[in-house]
C-alpha positions as CSV (number, residue, x, y, z in Angstrom):
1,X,19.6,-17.5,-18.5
2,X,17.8,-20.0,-15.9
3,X,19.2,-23.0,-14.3
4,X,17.4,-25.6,-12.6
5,X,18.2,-28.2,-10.1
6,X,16.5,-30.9,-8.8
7,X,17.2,-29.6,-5.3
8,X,14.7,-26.4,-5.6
9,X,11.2,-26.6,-4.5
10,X,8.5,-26.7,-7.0
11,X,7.6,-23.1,-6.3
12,X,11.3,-21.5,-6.5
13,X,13.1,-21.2,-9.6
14,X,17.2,-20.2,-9.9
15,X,18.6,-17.3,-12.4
16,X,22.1,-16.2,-13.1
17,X,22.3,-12.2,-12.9
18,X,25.1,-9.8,-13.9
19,X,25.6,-7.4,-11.3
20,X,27.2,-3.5,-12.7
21,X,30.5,-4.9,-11.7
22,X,30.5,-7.6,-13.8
23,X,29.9,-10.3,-11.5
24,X,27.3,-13.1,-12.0
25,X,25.1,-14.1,-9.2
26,X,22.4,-16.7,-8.5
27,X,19.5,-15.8,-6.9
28,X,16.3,-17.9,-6.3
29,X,12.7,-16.5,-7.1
30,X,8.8,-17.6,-6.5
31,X,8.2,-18.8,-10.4
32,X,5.1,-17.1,-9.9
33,X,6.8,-14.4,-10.5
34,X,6.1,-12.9,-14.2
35,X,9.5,-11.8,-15.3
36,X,8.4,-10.9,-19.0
37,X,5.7,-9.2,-18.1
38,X,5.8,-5.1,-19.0
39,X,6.0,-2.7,-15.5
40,X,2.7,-1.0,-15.4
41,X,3.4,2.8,-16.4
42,X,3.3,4.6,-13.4
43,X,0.4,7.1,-13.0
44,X,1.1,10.7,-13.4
45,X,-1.6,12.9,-11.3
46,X,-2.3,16.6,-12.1
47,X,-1.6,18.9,-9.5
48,X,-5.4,19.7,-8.4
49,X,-5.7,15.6,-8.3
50,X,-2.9,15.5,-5.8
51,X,-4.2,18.3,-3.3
52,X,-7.8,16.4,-3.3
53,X,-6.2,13.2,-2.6
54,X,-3.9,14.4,-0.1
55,X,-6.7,16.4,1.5
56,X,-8.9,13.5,1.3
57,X,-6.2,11.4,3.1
58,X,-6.0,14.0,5.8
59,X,-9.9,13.7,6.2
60,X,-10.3,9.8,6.1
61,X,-7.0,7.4,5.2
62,X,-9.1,4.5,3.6
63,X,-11.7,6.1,1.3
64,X,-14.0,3.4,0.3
65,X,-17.8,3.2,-1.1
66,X,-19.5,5.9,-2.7
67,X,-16.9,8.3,-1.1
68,X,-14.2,6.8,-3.2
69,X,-16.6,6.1,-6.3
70,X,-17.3,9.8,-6.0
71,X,-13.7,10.8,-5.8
72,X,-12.9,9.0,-8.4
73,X,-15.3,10.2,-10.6
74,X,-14.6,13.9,-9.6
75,X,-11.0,13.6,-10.0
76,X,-11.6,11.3,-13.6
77,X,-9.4,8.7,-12.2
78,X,-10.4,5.1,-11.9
79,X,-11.5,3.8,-8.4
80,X,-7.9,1.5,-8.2
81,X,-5.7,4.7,-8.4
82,X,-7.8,6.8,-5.7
């Protein structure tokens, strides 16, 4: 359910929530913020994917370039989840 009042900045928009007790609350978000959109599914790595990122992440923190394009490539992940 979403309220508005005249009050609110253009960028902020009110919602009434049901907290597990029952209770309804307010609260004010950015109404850039895409409510109905589906969470992405989180990513599930294999095991051998997890102990090359992690060792990789020992070596060097921020793998960028052809490092991480090779990673990637090694691992069959996309560059975004290296």
């Amino acid at each position: 359910k979403s309220k508005s009042s005249s009050a609110d900045p253009d960028y902020c928009r009110r919602i009434l929530v049901r907290d597990a007790k029952g209770s309804i609350r307010e609260i004010i978000l950015p109404k850039g913020l895409d409510l109905d959109r589906p969470k992405r599914t989180r990513t599930s790595f294999t095991a051998e994917q997890l102990y090359r990122l992690e060792m990789e992440f020992q070596r060097c923190q921020y793998v960028v370039g052809r490092e991480r394009t090779e990673l990637a490539r090694q691992l069959n992940l996309s560059e975004t989840q290296v």
